[in-house]
PyMOL commands that place a pseudoatom at each C-alpha (Angstrom):
pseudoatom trace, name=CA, resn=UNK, resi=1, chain=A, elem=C, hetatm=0, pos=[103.345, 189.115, 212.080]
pseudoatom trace, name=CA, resn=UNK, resi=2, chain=A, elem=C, hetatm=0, pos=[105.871, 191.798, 211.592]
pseudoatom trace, name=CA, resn=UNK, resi=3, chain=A, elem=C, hetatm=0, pos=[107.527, 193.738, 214.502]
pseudoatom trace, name=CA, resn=UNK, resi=4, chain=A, elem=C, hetatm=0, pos=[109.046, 197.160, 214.650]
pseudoatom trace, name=CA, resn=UNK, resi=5, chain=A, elem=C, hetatm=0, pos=[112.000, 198.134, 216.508]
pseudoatom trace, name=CA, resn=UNK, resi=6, chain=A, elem=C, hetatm=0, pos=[113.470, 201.659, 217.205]
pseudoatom trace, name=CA, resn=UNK, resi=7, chain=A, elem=C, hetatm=0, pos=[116.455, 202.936, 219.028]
pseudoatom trace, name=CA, resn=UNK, resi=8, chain=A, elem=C, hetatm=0, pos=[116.045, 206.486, 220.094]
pseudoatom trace, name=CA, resn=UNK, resi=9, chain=A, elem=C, hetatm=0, pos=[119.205, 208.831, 221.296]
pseudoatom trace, name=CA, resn=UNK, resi=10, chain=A, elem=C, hetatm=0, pos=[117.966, 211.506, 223.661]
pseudoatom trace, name=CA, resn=UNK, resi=11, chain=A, elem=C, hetatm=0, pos=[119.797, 215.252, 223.755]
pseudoatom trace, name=CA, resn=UNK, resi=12, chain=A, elem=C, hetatm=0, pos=[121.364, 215.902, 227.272]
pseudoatom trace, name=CA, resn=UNK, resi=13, chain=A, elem=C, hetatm=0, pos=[118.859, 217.114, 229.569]
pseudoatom trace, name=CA, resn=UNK, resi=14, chain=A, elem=C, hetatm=0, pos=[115.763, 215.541, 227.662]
pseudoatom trace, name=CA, resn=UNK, resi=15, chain=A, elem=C, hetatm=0, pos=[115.843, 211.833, 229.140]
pseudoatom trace, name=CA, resn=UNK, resi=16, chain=A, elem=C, hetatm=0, pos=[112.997, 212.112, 231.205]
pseudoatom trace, name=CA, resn=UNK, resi=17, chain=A, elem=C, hetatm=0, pos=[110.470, 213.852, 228.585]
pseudoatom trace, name=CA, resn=UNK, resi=18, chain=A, elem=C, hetatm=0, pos=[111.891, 211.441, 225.746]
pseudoatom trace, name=CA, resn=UNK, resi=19, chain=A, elem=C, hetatm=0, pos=[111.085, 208.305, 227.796]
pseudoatom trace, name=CA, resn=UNK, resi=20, chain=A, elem=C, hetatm=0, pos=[107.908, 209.781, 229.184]
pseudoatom trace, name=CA, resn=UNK, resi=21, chain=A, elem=C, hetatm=0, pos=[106.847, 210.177, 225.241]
pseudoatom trace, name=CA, resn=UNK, resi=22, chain=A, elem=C, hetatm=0, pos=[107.399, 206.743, 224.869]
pseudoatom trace, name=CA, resn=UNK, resi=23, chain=A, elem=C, hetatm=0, pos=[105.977, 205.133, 227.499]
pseudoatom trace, name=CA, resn=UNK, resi=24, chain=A, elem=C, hetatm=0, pos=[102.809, 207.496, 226.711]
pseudoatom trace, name=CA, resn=UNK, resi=25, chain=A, elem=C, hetatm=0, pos=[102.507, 205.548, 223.716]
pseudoatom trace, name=CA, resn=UNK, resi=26, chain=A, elem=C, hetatm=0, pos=[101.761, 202.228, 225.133]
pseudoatom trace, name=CA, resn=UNK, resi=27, chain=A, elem=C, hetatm=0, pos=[97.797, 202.861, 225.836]
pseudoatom trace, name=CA, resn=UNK, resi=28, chain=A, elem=C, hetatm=0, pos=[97.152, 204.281, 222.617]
pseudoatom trace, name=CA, resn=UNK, resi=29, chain=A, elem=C, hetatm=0, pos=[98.947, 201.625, 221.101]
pseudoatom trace, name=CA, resn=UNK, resi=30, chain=A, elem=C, hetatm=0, pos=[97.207, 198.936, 222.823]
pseudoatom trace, name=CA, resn=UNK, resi=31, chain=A, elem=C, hetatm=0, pos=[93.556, 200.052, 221.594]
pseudoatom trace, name=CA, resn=UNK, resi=32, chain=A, elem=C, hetatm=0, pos=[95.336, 199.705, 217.874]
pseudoatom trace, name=CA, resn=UNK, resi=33, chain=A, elem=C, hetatm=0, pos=[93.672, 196.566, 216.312]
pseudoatom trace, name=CA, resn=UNK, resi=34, chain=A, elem=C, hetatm=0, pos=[96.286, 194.187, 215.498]
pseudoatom trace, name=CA, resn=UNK, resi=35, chain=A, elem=C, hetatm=0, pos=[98.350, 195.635, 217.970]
pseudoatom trace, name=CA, resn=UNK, resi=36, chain=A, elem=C, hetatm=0, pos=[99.967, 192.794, 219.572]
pseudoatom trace, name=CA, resn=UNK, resi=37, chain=A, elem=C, hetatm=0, pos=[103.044, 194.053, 221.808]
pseudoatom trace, name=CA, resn=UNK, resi=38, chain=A, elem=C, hetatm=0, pos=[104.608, 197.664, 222.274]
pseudoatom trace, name=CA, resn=UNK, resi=39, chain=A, elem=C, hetatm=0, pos=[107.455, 197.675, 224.583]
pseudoatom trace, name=CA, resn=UNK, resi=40, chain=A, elem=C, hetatm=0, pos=[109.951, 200.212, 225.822]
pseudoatom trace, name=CA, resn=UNK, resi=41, chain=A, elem=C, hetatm=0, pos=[113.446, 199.255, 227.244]
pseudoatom trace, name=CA, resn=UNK, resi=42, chain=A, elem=C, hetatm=0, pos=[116.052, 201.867, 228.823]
pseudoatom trace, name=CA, resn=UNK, resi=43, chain=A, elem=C, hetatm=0, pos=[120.045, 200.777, 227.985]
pseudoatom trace, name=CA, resn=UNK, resi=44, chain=A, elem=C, hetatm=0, pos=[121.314, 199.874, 230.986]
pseudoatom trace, name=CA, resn=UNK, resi=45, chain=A, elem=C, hetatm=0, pos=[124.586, 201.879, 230.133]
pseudoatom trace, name=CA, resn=UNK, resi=46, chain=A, elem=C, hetatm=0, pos=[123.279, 204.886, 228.622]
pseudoatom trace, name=CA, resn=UNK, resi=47, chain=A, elem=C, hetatm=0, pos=[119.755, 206.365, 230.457]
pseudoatom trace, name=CA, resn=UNK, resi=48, chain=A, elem=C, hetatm=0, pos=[119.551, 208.125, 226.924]
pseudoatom trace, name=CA, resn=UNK, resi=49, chain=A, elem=C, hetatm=0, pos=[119.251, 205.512, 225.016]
pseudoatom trace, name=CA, resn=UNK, resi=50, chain=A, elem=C, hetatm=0, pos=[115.775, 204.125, 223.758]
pseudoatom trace, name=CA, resn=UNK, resi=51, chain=A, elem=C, hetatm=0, pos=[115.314, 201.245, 222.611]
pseudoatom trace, name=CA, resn=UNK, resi=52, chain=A, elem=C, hetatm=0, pos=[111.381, 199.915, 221.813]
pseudoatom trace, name=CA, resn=UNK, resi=53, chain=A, elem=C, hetatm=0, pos=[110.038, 197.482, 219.645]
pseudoatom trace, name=CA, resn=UNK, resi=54, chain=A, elem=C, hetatm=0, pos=[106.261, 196.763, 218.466]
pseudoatom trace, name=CA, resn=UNK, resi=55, chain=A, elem=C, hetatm=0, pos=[104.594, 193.671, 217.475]
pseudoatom trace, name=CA, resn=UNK, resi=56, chain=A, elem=C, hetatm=0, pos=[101.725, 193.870, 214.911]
pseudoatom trace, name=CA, resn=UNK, resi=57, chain=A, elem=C, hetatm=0, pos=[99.210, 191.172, 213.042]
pseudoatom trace, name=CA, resn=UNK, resi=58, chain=A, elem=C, hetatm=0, pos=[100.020, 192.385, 209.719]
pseudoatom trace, name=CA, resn=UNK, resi=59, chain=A, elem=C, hetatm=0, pos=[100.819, 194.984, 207.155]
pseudoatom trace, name=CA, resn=UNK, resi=60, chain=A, elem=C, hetatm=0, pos=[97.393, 196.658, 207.853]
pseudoatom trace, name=CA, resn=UNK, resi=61, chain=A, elem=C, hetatm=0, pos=[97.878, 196.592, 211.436]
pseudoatom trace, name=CA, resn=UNK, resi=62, chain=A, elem=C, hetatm=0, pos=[101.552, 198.461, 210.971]
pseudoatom trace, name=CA, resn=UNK, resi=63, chain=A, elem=C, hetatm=0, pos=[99.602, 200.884, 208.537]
pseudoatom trace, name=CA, resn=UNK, resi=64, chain=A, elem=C, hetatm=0, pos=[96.985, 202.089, 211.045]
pseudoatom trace, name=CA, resn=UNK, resi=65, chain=A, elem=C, hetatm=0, pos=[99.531, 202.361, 213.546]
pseudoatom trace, name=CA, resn=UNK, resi=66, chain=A, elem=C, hetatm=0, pos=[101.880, 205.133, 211.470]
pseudoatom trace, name=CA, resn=UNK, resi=67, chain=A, elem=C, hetatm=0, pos=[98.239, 207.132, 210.617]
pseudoatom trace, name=CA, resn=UNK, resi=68, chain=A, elem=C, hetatm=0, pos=[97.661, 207.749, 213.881]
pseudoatom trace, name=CA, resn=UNK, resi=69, chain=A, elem=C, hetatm=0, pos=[97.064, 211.041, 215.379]
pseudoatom trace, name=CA, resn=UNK, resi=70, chain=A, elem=C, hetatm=0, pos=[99.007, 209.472, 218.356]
pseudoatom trace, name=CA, resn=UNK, resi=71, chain=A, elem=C, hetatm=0, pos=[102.155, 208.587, 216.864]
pseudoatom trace, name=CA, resn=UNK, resi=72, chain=A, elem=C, hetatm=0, pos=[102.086, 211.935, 214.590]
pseudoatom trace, name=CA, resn=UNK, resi=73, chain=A, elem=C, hetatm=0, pos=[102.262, 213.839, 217.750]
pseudoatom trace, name=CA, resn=UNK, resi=74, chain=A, elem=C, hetatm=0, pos=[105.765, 211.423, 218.930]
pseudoatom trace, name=CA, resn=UNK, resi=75, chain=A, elem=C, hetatm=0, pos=[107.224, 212.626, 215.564]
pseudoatom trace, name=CA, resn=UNK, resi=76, chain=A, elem=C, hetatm=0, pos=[106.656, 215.952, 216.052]
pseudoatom trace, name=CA, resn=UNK, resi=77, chain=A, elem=C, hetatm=0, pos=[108.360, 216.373, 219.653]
pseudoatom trace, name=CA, resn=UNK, resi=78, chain=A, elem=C, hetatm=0, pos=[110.872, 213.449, 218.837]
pseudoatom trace, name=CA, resn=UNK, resi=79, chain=A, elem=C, hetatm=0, pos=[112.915, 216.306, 216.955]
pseudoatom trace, name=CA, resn=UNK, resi=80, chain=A, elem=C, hetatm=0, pos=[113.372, 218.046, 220.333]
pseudoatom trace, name=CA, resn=UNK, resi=81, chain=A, elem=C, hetatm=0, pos=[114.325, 215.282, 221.980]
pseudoatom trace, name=CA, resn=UNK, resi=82, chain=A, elem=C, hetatm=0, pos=[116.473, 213.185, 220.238]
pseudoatom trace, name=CA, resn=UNK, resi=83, chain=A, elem=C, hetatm=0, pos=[120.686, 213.893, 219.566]
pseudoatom trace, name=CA, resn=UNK, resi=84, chain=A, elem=C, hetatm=0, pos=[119.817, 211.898, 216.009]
pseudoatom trace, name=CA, resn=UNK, resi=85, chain=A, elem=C, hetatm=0, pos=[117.257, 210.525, 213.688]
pseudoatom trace, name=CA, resn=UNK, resi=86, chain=A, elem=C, hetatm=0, pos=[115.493, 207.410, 215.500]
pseudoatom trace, name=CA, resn=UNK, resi=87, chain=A, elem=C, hetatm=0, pos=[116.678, 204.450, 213.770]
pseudoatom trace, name=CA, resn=UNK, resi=88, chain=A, elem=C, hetatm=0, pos=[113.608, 202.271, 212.568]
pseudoatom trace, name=CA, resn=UNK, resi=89, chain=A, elem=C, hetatm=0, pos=[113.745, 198.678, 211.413]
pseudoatom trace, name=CA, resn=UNK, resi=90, chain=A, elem=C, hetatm=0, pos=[111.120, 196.223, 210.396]
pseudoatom trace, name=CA, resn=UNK, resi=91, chain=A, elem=C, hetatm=0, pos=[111.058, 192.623, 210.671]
pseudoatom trace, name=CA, resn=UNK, resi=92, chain=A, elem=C, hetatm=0, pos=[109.829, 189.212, 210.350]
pseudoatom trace, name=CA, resn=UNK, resi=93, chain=A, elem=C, hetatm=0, pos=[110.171, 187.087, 213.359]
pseudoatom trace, name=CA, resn=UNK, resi=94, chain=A, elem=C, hetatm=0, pos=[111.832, 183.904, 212.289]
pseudoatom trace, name=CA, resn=UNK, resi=95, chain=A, elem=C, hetatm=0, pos=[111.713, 181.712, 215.602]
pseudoatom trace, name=CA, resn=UNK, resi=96, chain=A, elem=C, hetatm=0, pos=[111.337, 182.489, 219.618]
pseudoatom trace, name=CA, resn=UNK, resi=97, chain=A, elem=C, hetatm=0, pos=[111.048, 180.164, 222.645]
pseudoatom trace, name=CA, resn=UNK, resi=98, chain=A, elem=C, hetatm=0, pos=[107.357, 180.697, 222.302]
pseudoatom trace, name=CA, resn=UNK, resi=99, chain=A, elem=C, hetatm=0, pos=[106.597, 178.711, 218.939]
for i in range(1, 99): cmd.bond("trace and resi %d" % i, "trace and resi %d" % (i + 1))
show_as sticks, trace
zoom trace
């Protein structure tokens, strides 16, 4: 499994549209084979700040996710939206209460 987590800054003024972006991801993302979870949080401090993550089978899953038209289109407005760059991380989950 590997799982994806992001942490997006939005400009002043562009909360809304930036979280509505996001959250317009989830039904694409859930048609994605091998998508497993896609989940957006809002700080509770900061109604700018972003912070998803993604859960995916494998590699191949991850890969058909970043081809997608649907994600394409987020990267294009992101831009826009965001104060900063997105910060992206990959990982490997380890252990959870669910194992």
């Amino acid at each position: 499994m590997i799982v994806v987590s992001a942490v997006f800054q939005a400009k002043r003024g562009c909360e809304a549209e930036l979280e509505s972006a996001l959250r317009a991801m989830i039904a694409p993302v859930g048609k994605e084979s091998g998508a497993i979870e896609y989940a957006v949080h809002r700080a509770h401090d900061d109604a700018g700040r972003v912070f998803f993550y993604e859960k995916y089978r494998d590699q191949a899953a991850v890969d058909l996710h970043m081809a997608t038209s649907d994600l394409a289109a987020l990267r294009a407005k992101v831009p826009a939206l965001c104060a900063s760059a997105p910060v992206v991380e990959f990982y490997q989950p380890l252990a959870s209460i669910r194992d």
